[in-house]
C-alpha positions, -999 to 999 in steps of 0.1 A, spaced: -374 -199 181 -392 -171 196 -413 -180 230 -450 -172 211 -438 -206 187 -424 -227 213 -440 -263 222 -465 -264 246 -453 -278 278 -481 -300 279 -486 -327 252 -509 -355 240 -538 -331 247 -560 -348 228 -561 -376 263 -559 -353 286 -592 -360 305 -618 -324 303 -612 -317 344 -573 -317 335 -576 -296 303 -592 -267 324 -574 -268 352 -541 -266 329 -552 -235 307 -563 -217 340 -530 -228 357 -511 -211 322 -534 -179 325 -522 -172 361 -490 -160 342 -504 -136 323 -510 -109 353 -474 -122 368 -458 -111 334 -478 -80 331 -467 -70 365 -430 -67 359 -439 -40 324 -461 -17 348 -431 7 343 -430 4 306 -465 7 304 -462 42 330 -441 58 305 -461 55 277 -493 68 297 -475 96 307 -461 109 272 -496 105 259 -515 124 284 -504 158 276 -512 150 239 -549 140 243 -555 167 270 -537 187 237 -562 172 211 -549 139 198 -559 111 199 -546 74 208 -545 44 175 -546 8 180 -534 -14 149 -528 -49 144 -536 -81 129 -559 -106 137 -566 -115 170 -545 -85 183 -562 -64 159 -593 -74 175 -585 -65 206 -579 -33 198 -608 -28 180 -627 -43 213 -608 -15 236 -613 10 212 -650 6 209 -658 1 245 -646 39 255 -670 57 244 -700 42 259 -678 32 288 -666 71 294 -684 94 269 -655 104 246 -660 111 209 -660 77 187 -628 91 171 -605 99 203 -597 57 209 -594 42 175 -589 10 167 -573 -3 131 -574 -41 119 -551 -56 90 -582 -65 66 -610 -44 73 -640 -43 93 -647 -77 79 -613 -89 96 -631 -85 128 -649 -114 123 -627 -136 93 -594 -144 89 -582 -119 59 -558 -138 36 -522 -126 40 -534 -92 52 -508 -94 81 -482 -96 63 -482 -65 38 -461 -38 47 -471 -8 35 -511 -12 40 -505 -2 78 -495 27 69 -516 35 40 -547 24 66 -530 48 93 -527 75 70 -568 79 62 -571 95 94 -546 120 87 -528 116 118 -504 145 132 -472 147 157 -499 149 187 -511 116 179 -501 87 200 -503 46 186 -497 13 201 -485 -15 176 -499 -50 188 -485 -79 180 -481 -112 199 -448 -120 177 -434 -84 172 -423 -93 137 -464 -84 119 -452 -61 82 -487 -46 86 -480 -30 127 -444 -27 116 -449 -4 90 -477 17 107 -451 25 133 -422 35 113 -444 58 95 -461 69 134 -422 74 139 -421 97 109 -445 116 119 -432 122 154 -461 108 167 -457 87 205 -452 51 191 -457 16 218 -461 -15 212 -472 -48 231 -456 -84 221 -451 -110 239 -415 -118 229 -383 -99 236 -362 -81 213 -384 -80 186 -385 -58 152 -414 -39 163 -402 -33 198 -366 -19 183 -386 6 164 -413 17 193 -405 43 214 -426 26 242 -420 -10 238 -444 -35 264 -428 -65 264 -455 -91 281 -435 -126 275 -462 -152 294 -443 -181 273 -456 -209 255 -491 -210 247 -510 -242 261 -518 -251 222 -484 -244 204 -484 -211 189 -524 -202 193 -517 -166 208 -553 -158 212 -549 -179 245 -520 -160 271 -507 -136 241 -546 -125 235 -549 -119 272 -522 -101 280 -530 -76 254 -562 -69 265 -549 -64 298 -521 -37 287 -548 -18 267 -576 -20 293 -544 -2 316 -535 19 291 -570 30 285 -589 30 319 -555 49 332 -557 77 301 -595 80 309 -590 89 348 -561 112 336 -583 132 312 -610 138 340 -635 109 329 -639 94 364 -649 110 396 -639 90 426 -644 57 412 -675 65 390 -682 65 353 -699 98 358 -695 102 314 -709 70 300 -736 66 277 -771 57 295 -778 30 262 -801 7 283 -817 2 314 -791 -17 335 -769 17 331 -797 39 337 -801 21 366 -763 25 372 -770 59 369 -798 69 390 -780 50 422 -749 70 417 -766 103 412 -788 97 445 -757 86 464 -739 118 451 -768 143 457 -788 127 486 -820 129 468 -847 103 460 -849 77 429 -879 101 415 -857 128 415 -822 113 401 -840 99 377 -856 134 363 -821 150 362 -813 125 340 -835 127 318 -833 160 317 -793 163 318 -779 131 300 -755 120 320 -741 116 357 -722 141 358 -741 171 343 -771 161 361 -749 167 393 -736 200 383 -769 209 370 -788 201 403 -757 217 426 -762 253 396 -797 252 409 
């Protein structure tokens, strides 16, 4: 049985008093970073063969199914307000649909060739880079995105939480995160869920400083969409420039973001 199915090593959870409950899902979550810590290399190499593609032009697909789906899609979305990339640079696909995001999609997992027929609307190219996400590793729908990624000679990954999986044979890049069971057999939107996000938030954040969308440790890029980040923004322009709130705040109104207001004010 793989590990993503096995029992739960706790049981009768239905006693288990509320105090005990918590302290038992937090005590399983401590493993997730532990497990993630021993792929760091796996997860190196695939940064490192998709840099020179995006500073190239391409671009980086997520796809999966269900909660792993969603989790790409969250990653995805969050980059370019986060760093100021183009909507289409990070994309994330879903087995279903936008309206798999919220619902379960009946049996949308498990067809083969839709996640490649879904991969294939963006007309994707050899510079193009994917990671496959799948708590199992055995999904049709990621399993067939990738062996058509493969064909393409595209930079294929994927990140499961079991070893020796059919999706991890075909990736190039496989991330094998195994936290073990889950604390409620088999719900992998628990550890599994977790440890996904964590990959792609490393994956991500990591590609983002490569391609010159942090300075020092700022978000000098992201979208100014409401007032805590304008806020943001103004403190690390003054900070950066020495000037007054007044005139941090002008630049960026006038300049649109962090980093053009500096270069703008230094131009001056």
């Amino acid at each position: 049985m793989i590990t993503t199915e096995q029992n739960s090593h706790y049981d009768h959870l239905e006693s288990m008093p509320i105090a005990e409950i918590l302290t038992n899902i937090n005590k399983e979550d401590q493993l997730v970073a532990l497990a993630i810590q021993q792929k760091i290399t796996a997860i190196q190499k695939f940064v490192e063969a998709v840099v020179p593609n995006m500073k190239n032009g391409g671009r980086l697909f997520y796809i999966g199914a269900g909660t792993s789906g969603r989790m790409g899609i969250l990653d995805a979305s969050e980059c370019p307000p986060t760093y100021g990339v183009p909507p289409d640079l990070v994309i994330g696909i879903i087995a279903g649909g936008d309206v798999a995001i919220k619902s379960a999609v009946e049996n949308a997992e498990d067809d083969f060739t839709k996640g490649k027929h879904d991969l294939e609307n963006y007309f994707p190219s050899e510079i193009d880079s994917i990671v496959g996400i799948a708590a199992s590793g055995t999904t049709p729908y990621v399993i067939g995105a990738i062996e058509y990624a493969n064909e393409l000679g595209m930079q294929t990954a994927c990140i499961t939480c079991n070893e020796q999986t059919p999706l991890a044979k075909i990736s190039k890049f496989p991330i094998e995160v195994v936290v073990g069971p889950e604390f409620v057999t088999g719900s992998t939107r628990m550890k599994a869920g977790s440890a996904q996000k964590m990959v792609l938030n490393m994956i991500s954040t990591t590609l983002m400083i490569q391609l010159g969308r942090v300075k020092g440790n700022k978000m000098v890029d992201m979208q100014l969409t409401n007032n805590k980040l304008v806020d943001r923004a103004i403190k690390m322009v003054q900070q950066q420039l020495g000037v007054d709130q007044n005139i941090a705040k002008g630049l960026l109104t006038e300049f649109g973001s962090v980093r053009s207001a500096v270069e703008g004010y230094m131009m001056q």
